[in-house]
C-alpha positions as CSV (number, residue, x, y, z in Angstrom):
1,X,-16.0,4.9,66.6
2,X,-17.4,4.6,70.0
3,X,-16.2,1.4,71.3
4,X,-15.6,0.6,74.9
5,X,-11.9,-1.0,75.8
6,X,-13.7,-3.8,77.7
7,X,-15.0,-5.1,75.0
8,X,-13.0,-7.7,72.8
9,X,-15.2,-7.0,69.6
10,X,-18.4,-4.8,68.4
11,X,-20.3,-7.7,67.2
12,X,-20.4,-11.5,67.8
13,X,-21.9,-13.3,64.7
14,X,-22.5,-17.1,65.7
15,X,-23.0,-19.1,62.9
16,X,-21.1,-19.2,58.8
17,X,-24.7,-20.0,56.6
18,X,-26.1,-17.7,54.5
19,X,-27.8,-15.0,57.5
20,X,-24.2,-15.0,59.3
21,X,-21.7,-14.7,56.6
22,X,-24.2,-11.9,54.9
23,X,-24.3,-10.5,58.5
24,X,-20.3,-10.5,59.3
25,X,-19.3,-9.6,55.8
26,X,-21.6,-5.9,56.2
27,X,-20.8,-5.3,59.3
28,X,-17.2,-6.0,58.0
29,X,-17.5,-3.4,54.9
30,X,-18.9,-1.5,57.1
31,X,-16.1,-0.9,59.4
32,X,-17.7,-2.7,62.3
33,X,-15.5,-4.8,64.2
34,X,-16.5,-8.1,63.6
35,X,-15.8,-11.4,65.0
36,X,-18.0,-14.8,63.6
37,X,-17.5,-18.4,65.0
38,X,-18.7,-21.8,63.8
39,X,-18.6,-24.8,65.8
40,X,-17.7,-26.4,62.4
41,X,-14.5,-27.7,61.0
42,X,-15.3,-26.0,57.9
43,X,-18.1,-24.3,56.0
44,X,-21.5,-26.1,54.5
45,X,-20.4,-29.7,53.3
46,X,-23.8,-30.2,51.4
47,X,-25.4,-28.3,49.3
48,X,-29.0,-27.6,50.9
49,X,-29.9,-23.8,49.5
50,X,-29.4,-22.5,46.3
51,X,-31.9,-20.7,44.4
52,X,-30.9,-17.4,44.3
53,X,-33.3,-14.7,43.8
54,X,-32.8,-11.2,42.2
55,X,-33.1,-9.3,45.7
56,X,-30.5,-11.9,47.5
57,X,-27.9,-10.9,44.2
58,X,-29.0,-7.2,44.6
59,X,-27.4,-7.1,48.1
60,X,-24.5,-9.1,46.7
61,X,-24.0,-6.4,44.3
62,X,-23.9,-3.8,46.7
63,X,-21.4,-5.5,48.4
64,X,-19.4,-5.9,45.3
65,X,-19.6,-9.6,45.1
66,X,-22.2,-9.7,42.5
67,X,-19.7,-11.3,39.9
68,X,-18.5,-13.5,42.3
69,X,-21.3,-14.9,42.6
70,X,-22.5,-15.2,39.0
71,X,-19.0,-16.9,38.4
72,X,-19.8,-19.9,40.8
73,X,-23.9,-20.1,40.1
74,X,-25.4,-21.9,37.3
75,X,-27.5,-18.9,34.8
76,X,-31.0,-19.0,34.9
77,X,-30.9,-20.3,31.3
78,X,-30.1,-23.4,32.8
79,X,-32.9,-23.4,35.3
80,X,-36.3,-23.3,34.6
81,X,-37.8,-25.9,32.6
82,X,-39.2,-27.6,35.6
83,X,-40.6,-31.3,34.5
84,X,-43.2,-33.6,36.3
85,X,-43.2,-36.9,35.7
86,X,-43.5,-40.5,37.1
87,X,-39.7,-41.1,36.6
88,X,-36.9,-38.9,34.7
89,X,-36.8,-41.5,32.3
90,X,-40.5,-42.1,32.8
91,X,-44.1,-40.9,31.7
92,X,-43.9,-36.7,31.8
93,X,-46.7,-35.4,33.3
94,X,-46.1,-31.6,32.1
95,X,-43.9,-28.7,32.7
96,X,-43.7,-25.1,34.0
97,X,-41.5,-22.7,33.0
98,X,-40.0,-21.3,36.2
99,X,-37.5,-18.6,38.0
100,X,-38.7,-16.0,35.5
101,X,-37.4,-18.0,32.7
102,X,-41.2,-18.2,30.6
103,X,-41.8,-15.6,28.0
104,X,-44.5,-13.7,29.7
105,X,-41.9,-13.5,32.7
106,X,-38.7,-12.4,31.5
107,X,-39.6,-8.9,30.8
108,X,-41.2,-8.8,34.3
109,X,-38.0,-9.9,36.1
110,X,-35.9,-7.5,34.1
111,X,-37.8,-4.2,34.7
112,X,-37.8,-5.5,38.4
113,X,-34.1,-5.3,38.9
114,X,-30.6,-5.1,37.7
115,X,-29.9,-8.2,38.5
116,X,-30.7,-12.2,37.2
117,X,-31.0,-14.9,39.4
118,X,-29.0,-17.9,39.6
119,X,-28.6,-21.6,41.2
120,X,-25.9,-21.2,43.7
121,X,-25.3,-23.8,46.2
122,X,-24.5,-23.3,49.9
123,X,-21.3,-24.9,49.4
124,X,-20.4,-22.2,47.2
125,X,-22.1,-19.5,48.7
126,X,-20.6,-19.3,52.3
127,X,-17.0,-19.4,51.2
128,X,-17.5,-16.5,48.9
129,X,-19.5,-14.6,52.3
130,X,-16.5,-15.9,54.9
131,X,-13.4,-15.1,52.7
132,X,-14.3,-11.8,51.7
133,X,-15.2,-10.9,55.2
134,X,-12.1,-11.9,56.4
135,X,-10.7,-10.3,53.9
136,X,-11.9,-7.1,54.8
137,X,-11.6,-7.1,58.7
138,X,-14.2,-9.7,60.4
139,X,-12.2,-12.2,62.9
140,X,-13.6,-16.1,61.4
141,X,-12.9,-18.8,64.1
142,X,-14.0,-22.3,63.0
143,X,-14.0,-24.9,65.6
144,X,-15.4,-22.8,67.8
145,X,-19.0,-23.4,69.5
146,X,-21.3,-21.3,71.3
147,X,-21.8,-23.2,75.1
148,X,-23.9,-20.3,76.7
149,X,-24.1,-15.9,77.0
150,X,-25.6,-13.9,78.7
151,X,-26.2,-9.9,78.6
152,X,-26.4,-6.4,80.5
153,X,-26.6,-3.0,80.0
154,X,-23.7,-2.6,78.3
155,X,-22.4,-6.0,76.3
156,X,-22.6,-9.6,76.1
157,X,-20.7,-12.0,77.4
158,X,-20.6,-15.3,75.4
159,X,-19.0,-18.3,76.4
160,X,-17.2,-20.2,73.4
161,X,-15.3,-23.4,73.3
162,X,-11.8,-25.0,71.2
163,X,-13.7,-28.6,69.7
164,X,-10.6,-29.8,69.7
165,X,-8.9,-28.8,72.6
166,X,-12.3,-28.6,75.0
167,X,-10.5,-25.3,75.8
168,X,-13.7,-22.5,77.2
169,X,-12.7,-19.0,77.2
170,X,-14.8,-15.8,77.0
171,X,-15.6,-13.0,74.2
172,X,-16.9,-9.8,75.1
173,X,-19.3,-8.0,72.8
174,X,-21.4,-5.1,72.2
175,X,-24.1,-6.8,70.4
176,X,-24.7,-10.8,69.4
177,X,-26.1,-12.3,66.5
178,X,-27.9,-15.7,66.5
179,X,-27.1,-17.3,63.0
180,X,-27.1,-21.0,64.3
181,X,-29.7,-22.9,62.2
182,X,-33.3,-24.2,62.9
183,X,-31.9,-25.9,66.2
184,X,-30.5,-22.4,67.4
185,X,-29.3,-22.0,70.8
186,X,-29.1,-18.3,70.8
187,X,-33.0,-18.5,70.0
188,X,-33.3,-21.4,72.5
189,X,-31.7,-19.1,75.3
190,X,-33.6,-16.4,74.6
191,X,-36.8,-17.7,74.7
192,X,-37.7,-16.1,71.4
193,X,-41.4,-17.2,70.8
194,X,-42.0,-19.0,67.9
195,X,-45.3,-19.3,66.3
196,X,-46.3,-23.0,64.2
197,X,-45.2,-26.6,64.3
198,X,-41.9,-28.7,64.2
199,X,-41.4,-32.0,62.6
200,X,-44.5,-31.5,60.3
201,X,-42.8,-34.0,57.9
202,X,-39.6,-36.1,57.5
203,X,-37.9,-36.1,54.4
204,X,-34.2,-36.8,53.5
205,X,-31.5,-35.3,51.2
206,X,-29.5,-38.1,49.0
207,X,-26.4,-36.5,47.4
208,X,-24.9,-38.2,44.6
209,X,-23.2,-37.9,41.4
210,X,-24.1,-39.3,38.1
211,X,-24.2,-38.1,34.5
212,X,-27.4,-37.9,33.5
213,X,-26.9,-35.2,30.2
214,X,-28.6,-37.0,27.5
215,X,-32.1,-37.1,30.0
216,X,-31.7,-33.5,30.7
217,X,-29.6,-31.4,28.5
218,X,-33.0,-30.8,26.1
219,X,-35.2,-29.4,29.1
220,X,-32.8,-28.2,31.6
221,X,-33.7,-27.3,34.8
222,X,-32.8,-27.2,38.4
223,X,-35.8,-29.5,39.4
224,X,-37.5,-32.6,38.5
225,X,-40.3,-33.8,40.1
226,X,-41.2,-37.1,40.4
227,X,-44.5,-38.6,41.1
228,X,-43.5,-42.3,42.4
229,X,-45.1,-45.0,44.8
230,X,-44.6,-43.0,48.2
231,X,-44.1,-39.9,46.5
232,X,-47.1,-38.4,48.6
233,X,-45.7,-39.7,52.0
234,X,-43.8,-36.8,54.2
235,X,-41.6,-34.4,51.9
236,X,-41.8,-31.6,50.0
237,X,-45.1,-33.0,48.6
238,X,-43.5,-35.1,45.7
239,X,-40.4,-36.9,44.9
240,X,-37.9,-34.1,43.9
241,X,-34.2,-34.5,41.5
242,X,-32.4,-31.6,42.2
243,X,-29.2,-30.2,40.3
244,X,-25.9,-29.4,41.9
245,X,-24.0,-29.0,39.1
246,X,-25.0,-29.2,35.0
247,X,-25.2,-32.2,34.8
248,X,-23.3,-34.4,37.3
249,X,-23.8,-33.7,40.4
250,X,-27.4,-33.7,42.0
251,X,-29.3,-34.1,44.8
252,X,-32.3,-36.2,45.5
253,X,-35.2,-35.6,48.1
254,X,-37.6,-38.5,49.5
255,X,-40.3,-38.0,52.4
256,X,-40.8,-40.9,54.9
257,X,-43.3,-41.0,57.8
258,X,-42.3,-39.3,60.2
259,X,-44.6,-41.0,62.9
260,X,-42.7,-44.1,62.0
261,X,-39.2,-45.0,63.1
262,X,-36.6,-43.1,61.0
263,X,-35.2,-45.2,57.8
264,X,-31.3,-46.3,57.7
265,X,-30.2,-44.4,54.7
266,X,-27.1,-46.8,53.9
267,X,-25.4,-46.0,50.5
268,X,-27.2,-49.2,48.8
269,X,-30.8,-47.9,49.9
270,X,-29.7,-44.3,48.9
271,X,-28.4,-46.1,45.7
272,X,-31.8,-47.6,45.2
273,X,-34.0,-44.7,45.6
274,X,-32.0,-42.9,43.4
275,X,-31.8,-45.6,40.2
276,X,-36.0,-45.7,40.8
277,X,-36.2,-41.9,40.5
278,X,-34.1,-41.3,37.8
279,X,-35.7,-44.8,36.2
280,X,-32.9,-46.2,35.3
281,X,-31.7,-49.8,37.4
282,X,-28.0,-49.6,36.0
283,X,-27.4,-46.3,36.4
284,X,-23.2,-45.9,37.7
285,X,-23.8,-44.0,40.8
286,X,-21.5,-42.5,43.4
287,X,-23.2,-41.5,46.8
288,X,-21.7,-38.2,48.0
289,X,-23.9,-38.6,51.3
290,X,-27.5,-38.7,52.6
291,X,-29.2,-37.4,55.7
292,X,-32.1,-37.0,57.5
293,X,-34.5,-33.6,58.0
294,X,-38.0,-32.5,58.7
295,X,-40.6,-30.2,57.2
296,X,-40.9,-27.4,60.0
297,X,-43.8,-24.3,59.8
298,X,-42.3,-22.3,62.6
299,X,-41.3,-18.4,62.9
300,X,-40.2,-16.3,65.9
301,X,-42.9,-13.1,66.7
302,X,-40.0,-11.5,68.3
303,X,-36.7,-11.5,66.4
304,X,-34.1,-10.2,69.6
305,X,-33.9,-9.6,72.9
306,X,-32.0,-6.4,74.4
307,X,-28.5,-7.0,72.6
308,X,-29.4,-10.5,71.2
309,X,-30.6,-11.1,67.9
310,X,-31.5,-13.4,65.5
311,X,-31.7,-13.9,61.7
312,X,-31.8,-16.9,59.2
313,X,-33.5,-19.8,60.2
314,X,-32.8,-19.6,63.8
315,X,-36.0,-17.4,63.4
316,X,-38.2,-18.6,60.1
317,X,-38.1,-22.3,60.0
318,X,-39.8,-24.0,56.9
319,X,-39.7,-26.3,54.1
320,X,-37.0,-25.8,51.1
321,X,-40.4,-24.6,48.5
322,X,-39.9,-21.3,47.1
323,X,-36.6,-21.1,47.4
324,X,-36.8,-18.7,50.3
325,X,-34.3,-19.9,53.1
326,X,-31.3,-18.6,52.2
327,X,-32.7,-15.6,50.2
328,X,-34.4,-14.2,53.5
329,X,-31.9,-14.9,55.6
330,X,-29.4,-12.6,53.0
331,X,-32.2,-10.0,54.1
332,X,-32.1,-10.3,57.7
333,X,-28.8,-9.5,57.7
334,X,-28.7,-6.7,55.3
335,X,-31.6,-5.2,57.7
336,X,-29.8,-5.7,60.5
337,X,-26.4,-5.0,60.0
338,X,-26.7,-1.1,58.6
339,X,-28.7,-0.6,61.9
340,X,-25.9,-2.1,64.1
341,X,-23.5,-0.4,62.6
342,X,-25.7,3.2,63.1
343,X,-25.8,2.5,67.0
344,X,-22.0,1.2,67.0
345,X,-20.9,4.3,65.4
346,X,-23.1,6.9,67.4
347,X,-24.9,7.9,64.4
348,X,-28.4,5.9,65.8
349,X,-30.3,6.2,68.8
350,X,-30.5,2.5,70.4
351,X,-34.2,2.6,69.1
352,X,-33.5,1.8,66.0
353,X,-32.4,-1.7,67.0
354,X,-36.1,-2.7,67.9
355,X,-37.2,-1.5,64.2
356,X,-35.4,-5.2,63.4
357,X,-38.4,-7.2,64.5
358,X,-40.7,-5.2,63.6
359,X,-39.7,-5.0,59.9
360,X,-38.2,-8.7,59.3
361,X,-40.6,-10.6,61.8
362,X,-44.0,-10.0,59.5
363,X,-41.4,-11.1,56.9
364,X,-40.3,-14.4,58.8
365,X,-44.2,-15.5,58.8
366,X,-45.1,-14.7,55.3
367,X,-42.2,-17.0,54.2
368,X,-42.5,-19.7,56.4
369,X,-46.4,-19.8,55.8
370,X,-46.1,-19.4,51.9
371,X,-43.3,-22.0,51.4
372,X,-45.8,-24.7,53.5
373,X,-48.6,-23.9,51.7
374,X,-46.4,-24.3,48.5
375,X,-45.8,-27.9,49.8
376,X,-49.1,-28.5,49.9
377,X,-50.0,-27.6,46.4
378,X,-49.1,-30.9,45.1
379,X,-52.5,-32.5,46.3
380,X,-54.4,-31.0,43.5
381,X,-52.2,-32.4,40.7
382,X,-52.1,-36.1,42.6
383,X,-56.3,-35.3,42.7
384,X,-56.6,-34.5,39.3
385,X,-54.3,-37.4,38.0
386,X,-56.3,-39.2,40.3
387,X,-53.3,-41.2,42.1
388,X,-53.5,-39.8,45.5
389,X,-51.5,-42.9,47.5
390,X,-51.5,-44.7,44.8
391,X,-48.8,-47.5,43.7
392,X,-46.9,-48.0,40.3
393,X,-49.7,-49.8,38.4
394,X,-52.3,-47.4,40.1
395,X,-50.3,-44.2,38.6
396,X,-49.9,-46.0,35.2
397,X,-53.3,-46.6,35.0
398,X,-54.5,-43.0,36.3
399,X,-52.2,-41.4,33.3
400,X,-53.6,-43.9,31.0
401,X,-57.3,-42.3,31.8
402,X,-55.9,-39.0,31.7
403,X,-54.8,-39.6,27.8
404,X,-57.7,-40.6,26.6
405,X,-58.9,-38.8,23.6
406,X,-62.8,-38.3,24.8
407,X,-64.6,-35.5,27.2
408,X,-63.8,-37.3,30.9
409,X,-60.0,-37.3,29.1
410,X,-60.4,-33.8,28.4
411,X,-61.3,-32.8,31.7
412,X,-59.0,-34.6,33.5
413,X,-56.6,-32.8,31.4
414,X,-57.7,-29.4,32.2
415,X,-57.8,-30.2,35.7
416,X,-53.8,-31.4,35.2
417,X,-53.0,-28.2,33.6
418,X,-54.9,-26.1,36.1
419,X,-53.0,-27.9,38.7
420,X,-49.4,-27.6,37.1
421,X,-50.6,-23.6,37.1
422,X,-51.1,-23.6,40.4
423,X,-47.1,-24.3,41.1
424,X,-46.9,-20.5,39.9
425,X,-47.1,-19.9,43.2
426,X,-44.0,-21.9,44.4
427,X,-41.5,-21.4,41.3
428,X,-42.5,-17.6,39.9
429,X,-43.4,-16.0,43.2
430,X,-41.6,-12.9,42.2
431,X,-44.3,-10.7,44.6
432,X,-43.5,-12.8,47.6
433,X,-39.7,-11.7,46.7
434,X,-40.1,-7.9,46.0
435,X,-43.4,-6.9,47.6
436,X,-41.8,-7.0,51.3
437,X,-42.8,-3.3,53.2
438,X,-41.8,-2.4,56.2
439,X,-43.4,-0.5,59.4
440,X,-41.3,0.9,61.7
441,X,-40.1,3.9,63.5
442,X,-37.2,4.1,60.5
443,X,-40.1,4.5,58.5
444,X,-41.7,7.8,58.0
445,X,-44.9,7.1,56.1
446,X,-46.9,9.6,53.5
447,X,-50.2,9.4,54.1
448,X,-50.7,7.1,50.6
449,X,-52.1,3.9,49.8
450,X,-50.5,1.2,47.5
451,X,-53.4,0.0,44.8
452,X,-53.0,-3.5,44.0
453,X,-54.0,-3.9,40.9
454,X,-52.2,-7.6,39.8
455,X,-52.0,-10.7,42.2
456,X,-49.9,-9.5,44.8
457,X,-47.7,-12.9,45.3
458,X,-47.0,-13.5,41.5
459,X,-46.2,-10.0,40.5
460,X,-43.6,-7.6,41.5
461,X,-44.7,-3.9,42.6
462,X,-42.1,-1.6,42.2
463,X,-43.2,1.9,44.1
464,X,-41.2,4.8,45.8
465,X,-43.8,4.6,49.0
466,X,-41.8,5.0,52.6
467,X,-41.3,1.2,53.5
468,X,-40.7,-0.2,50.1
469,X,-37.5,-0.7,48.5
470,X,-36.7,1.7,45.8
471,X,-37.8,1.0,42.1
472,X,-35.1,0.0,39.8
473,X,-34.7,2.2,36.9
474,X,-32.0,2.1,34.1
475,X,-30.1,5.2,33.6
476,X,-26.7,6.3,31.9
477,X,-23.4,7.3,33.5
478,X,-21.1,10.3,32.7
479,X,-19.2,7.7,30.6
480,X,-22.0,6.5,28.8
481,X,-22.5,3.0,30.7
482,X,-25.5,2.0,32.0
483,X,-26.4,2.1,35.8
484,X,-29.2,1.0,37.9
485,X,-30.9,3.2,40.6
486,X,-30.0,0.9,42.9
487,X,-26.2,1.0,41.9
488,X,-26.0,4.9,43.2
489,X,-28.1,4.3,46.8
490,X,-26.2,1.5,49.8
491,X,-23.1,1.0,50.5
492,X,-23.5,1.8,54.1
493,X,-24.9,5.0,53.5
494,X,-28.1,6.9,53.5
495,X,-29.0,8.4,50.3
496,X,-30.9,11.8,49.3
497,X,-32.7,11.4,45.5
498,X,-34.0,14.2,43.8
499,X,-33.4,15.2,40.2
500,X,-31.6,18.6,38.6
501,X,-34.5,20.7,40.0
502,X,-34.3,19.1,43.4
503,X,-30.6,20.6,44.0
504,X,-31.4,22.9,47.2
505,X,-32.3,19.0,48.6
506,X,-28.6,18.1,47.5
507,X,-27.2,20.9,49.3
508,X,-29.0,20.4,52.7
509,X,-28.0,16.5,52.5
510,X,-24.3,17.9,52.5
511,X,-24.9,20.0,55.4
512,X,-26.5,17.6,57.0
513,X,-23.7,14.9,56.3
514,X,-21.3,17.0,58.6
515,X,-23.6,18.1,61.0
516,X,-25.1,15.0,62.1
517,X,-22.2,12.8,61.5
518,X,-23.8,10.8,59.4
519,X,-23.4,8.8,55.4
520,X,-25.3,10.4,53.8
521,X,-24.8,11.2,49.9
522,X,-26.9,13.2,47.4
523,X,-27.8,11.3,44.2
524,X,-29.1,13.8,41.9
525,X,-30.7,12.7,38.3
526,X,-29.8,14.1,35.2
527,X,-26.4,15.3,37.3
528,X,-25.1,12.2,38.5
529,X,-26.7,10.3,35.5
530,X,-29.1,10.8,33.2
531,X,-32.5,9.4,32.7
532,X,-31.4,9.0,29.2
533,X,-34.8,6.2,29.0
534,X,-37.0,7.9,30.6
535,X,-37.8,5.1,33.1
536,X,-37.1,6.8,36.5
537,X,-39.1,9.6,35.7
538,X,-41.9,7.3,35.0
539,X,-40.8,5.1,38.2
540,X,-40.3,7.6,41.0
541,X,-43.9,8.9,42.0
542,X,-42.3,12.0,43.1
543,X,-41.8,15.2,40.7
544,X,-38.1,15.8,39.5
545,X,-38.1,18.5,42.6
546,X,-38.9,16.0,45.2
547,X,-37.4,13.8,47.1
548,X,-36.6,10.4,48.5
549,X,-34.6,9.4,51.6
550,X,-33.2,5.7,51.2
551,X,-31.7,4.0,53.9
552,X,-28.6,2.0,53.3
553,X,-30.9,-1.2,52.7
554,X,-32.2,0.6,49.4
555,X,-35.6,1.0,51.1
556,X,-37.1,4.4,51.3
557,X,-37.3,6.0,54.8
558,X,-38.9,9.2,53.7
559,X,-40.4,11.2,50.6
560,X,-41.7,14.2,49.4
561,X,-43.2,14.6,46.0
562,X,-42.6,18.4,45.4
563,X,-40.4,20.7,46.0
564,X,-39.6,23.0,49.5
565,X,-40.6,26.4,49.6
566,X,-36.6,27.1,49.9
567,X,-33.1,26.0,51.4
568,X,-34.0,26.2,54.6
569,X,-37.0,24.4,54.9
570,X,-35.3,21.7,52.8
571,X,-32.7,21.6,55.4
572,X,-35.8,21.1,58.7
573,X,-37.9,18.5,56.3
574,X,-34.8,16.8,55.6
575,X,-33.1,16.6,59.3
576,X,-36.7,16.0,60.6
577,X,-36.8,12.9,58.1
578,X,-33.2,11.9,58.8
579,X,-33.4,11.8,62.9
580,X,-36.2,10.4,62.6
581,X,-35.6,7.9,60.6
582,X,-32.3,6.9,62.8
583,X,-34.2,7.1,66.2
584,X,-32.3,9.9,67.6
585,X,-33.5,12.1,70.0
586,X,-30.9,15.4,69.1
């Protein structure tokens, strides 16, 4: 490994959420050394994120924490009967099925991926991410806060202080990642310019406990949204009850206007807002804690500067809707980190480094503008009930008009239902989580177009195309067990994919291996395992003599759908694709 001696570590990670622990537990696996620091006594303390979609668990799988994982979440059985209704004990308003849990859904999650998703909180999330990065090289100092860097040609020097001593000292590094939250310094320092508004909305988070079973137990879900007095004021666009933990431990969220002053969450007001929600005055309840946020709609255009980057919400800044926060900031740092660890290893040209914005800034927008826009799509259900700021007896007396059995009934109804569909958008977005493509110079594209033949937010589109990740497909190991596609590509490693007639393709990719210094492994179908179902043949877009070149992200660099004339030119097409695809110059 090419590492200077001045320099006390490879990497810097600032920050222990989601986008940093991802971050320092790659670079970690990856033999990158590896320091992270928190200015934090511990790790998350509430738990803020938690859906957690299929691509977020795929990169958990690759780093072999999949199980982990699915031990501390809550199954998607448990999720998706999401309920609307003017209290939890009150009038229901209507439900979606959501997180892929409807029957038109299931089968489309399941082809998507090898893996389900789950509800794991960010209290249970990070210390899975920190311990097993420890645990496999990556220096963790808590307590320890970021005061100032700065950066030359050949490191960065950040300046880091002991909270409890107020002792400063110095760490050298090759590279820095910003993983410090919506109020980032590191992006702050930088200059990084963001796009959109802060403080669009306030809202607050009211965690409690309190068994509420026998309300839930016969719909479960994650969510419940409420439609109260207020409900339409700041937010996430209605009142929302949240689960922690089936079925005692949950989390509330309230809007309040922000252009007022800021309301004194005490433990009897939090009390009170959550015996109204759940509509229940004598509820026993035990307030965990409460606190204050806003809505943001704000995304960096750059993501890094020289040897500075970014990732997590330091750079997309938005509402909790869709579920997206900690999902994309899992992806930032599986972007990133196989990149870093190509230029820290001298198997990358420094150019590859830029390919971080270009790929994950696009993403950063899309995000931050879909989850807003999510928010917003409560207006048409409080239109079409007809209670748009509108107080107890108002909303009583809108649902009344909305049950009556005659034609303005009827089409009220229809506008309910139509507006409850629209929420498709926010809780089964399963485009929004798969169809991400990337442009870059690590991206060698074919000359093809993708045809879009199904709403391209809703629906996932698997494809094989240069910039998308690579289709799951089912096949069968040597032993008989099952394996995904994506199970045999990652791990730090480039990957070559052809199939039993592709095998002078497998023989240049171990030539190449040892010439270029390089990962880089050949997966060969119907060698390595079969395509006992047929599915990757009918997946792949490429004839069982072509080839795919997947970087260690699962996303295809490079591909050619037939075969090369012979071994040599299979060798040229291939280093061409493989150079190329790192940004190297030999």
């Amino acid at each position: 490994m090419n590492t200077p001696r001045n320099h006390d570590t490879d990497v810097l990670v600032v920050g222990s959420g989601p986008a940093g622990g991802t971050a320092a537990l790659l670079l970690a696996t990856y033999g990158v050394r590896t320091q992270l620091v928190t200015k934090y006594g511990w790790l998350a303390d509430t738990p803020r994120a938690h859906i957690t979609n299929q691509r977020a668990m795929e990169v958990f799988r690759d780093l072999g924490i999949e199980q982990l994982a699915l031990e501390k979440g809550t199954p998607s059985r448990l999720m998706g009967d999401t309920v609307f209704a003017t209290a939890l004990l009150g009038e229901e308003i209507g439900r979606i099925r959501t997180w892929g849990t409807g029957d038109e859904s299931l089968t489309e999650y399941a082809a998507q991926s090898p893996c389900g998703m789950i509800d794991l909180p960010q209290t249970y999330l990070e210390p899975i991410l920190l311990s097993k990065a420890a645990e496999r090289g990556a220096v963790v100092r808590l307590n320890t806060e970021l005061v100032d860097f700065e950066q030359d040609a050949d490191g960065v020097t950040a300046h880091l202080r002991d909270r409890p001593s107020g002792h400063e000292h110095t760490v050298r590094a090759r590279y820095l990642i910003g993983a410090d939250g919506g109020r980032s310094l590191v992006a702050d320092r930088l200059g990084l310019p963001m796009e959109g508004r802060m403080g669009k909305a306030g809202s607050m988070n009211i965690v409690f406990r309190a068994d509420l079973a026998r309300y839930v137990e016969h719909r479960p879900s994650v969510l419940y949204w409420i439609m109260r007095p207020g409900a339409d004021v700041g937010g996430i666009g209605m009142g929302l009850l949240r689960m922690v933990r089936p079925w005692n431990e949950w989390l509330i969220v309230w809007g309040y206007d922000i252009d007022g002053p800021a309301p004194q969450v005490t433990d009897e007001a939090a009390t009170a807002i959550v015996r109204d929600l759940v509509g229940d005055d004598t509820l026993d309840v035990e307030i965990d804690s409460a606190s204050l946020w806003t809505v943001n709609h704000a995304y960096a255009t750059r993501l890094h500067d020289g040897r500075v980057f970014c990732a997590g919400d330091a750079v997309h800044r938005h509402p909790p809707s869709n579920g997206l926060g900690s999902n994309t900031s899992v992806q930032d740092a599986f972007n990133l980190a196989w990149k870093l660890a190509a230029v820290v290893n001298g198997q990358a040209g420094p150019g590859l480094l830029d390919t971080y914005t270009d790929e994950r800034a696009p993403v950063a927008r899309q995000i931050v503008e879909r989850a807003n826009l999510s928010r917003d799509q409560f207006l048409p259900l409080f239109e079409a009930i007809g209670v748009v700021g509108g107080d107890e007896e108002g909303i009583a007396k809108a649902l009344h008009a909305v049950r009556q059995p005659d034609a303005e009934g009827a089409k009220k109804r229809r506008a309910v239902r139509e507006a409850i569909e629209l929420k498709h958008y926010e809780f089964n977005a399963h485009g929004v989580e798969h169809n991400q493509r990337y442009e870059s110079a690590a991206v060698i594209p074919d000359g093809t177009a993708e045809t879009i033949t199904r709403d391209d937010e809703l629906f996932g589109r698997p494809t094989s195309r240069p910039g998308a990740k690579l289709p799951h497909a089912w096949l069968v190991d040597p032993h008989g067990k099952r394996i995904s596609t994506l199970d045999l590509v990652g791990k730090g490693a480039f990957s070559v994919v052809t199939g039993l007639a592709g095998s002078r393709w497998a023989d240049a990719a171990e030539e190449l291996a040892t010439e270029l210094g390089v990962g880089l492994r050949a997966v060969v179908v119907d060698r390595d395992a079969h395509d006992a179902y047929g599915e990757w043949s009918r997946r792949a877009e490429i004839e069982e003599e072509g080839v795919l070149l997947v970087r260690p992200d699962g996303y295809v660099a490079w591909r050619r759908p037939g075969g090369p004339a012979d071994a040599a030119e299979a060798t040229h097409l291939l280093r061409q694709a493989l150079t190329t695809a790192l940004c190297r110059t030999d």
